[in-house]
C-alpha positions in Angstrom: -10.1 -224.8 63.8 -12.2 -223.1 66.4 -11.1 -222.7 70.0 -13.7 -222.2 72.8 -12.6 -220.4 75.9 -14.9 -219.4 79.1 -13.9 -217.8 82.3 -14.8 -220.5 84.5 -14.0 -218.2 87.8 -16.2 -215.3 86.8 -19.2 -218.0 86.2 -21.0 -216.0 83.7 -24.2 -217.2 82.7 -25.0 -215.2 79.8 -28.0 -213.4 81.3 -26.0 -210.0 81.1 -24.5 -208.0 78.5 -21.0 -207.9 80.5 -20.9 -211.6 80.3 -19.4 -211.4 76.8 -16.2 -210.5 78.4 -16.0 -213.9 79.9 -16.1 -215.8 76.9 -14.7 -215.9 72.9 -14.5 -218.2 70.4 -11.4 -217.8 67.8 -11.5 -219.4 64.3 -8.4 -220.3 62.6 -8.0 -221.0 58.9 -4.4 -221.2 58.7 -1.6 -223.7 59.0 -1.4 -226.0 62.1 1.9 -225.2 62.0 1.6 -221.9 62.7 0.0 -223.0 65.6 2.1 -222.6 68.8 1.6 -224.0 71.9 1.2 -221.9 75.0 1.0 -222.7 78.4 -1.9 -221.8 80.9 -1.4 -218.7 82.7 0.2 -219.8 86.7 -3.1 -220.2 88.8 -5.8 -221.1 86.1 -7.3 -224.4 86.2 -6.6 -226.7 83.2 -8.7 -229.2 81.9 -7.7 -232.6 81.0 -8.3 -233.3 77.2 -11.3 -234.9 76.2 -11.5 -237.1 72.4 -14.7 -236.6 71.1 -16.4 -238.5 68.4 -19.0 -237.0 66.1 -22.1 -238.4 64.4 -24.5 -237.0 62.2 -28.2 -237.1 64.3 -31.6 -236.4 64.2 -33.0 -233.9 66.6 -35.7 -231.6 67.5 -35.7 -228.4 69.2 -36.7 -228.4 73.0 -40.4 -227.7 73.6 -38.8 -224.3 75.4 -36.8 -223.3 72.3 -38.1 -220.2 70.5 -37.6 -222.2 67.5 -41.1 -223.8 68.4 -44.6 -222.4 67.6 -45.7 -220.8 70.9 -49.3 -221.3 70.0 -49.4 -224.5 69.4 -53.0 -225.9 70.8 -52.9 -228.5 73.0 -53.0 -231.7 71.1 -50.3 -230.3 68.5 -48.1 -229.6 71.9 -48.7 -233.0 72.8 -47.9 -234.3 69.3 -44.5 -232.7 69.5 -43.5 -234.0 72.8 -44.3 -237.0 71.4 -41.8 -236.6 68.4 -38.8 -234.8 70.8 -39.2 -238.2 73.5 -39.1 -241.0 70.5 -35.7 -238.6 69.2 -33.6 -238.0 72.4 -30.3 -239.1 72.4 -27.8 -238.8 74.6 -25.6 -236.0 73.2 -24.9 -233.6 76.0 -21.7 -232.5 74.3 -21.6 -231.6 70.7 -21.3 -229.5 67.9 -24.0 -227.4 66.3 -27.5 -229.3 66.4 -30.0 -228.8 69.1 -29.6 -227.6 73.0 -30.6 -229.9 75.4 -31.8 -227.5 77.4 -31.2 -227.9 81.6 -34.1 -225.5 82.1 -35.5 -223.3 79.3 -34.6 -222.5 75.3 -31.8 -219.6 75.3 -31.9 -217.9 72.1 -33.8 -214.9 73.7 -31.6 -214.8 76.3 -28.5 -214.7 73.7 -30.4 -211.5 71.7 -30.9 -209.7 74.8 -27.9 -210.0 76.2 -26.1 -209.7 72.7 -28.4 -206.0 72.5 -27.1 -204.6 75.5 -30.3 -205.8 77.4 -30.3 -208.1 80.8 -32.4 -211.2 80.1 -32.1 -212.5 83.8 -35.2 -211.6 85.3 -38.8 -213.1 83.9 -40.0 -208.8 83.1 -37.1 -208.7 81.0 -38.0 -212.1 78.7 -41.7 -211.4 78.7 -42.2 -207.7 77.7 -40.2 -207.5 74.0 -41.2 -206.5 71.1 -41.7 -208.6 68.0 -37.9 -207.3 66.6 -36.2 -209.2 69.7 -38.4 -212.0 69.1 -37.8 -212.4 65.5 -33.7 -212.2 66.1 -33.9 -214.7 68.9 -35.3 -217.2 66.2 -32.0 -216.9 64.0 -29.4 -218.0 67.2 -28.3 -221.5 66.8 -26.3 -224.1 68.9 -22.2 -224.0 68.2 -21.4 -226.2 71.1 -22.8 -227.4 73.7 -20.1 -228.9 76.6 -21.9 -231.3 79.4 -20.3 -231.5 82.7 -17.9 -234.3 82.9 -16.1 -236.0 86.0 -13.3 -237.1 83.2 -12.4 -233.7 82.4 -12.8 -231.9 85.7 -15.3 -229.9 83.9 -18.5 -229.1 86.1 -20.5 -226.5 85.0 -22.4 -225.4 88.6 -23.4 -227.4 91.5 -26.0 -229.9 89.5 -23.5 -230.5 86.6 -25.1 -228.2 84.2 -24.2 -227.7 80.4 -21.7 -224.7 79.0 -23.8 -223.1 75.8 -22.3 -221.3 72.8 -24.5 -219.8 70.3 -24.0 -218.2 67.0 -26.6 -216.4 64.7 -27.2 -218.2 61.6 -25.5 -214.9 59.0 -22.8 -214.8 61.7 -21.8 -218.6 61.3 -22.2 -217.9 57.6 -19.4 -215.2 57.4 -16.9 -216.9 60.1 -17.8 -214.6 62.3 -17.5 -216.4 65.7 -16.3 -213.4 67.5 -19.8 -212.3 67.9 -20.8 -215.6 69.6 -22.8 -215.6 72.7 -22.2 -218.0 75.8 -24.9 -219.3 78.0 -24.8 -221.9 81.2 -27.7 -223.3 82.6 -27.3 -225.9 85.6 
């Protein structure tokens, strides 16, 4: 079972390295019984529980992702778009797949940030090496967690999306501890 926690008071975005300290994800493989309920801390806001129901999809990376070919030529960009607008569904919270991204692909932000190095300024993003740029092709989407009126969940002022991202040997091994949280509103 994997639990996701995020400091929703600190509001960390994922831009900086000390962001990881307001997020984790822990996996359990053990009994449920072992389990043990425990209450929130007094003053932390608790979310109502959500069900959720999972299907299998279809999707395509966002034309922002680093997953896509940044020289595609102009028709093949087109093309693309094409093939991302006849796939879009409506999954804004889910489980591994594809971000839909609020405003650009993450996975460089996630190797930055996981190196030690602040991804929140434009300098930052453009001027890496071909290293960074290879790692940020091997992040992937754990979960991604909508806003929702339901839950009490609203992730910034527009009702953005809460991001967790895993490199693909990490998810491999179990090893979520090494996750990487983004927000984008």
């Amino acid at each position: 079972m994997l639990f996701f926690f995020y400091d929703a008071e600190a509001f960390g975005w994922g831009f900086e390295p000390e962001d990881r300290h307001g997020q984790r994800v822990f996996f359990f493989d053990g009994p449920m019984e072992e389990l043990t309920p425990t209450p929130a801390p007094t003053g932390i806001d608790v979310y109502e529980p959500r069900s959720l129901t999972f299907v299998a999809a279809t999707e395509l990376p966002d034309v922002t992702s680093d997953l896509v070919d940044p020289d595609l030529d102009d028709d093949e960009y087109d093309t693309y778009l094409d093939l991302v607008e006849n796939h879009e569904l409506s999954l804004d919270t889910k489980l591994l797949g594809h971000s839909n991204n609020v405003q650009e692909g993450m996975e460089l932000t996630c190797e930055l940030a996981s190196r030690g190095i602040s991804a929140g300024t434009s300098e930052s993003r453009r001027d890496v090496g071909a290293e960074v740029r290879e790692g940020a092709r091997h992040w992937r989407l754990l979960l991604q967690v909508d806003s929702d009126d339901h839950t009490g969940m609203t992730w910034g002022a527009n009702e953005g999306c809460l991001y967790f991202w895993i490199r693909e040997d990490d998810l491999a091994h179990g090893r979520f501890e090494r996750s990487w949280q983004t927000l984008q509103t």
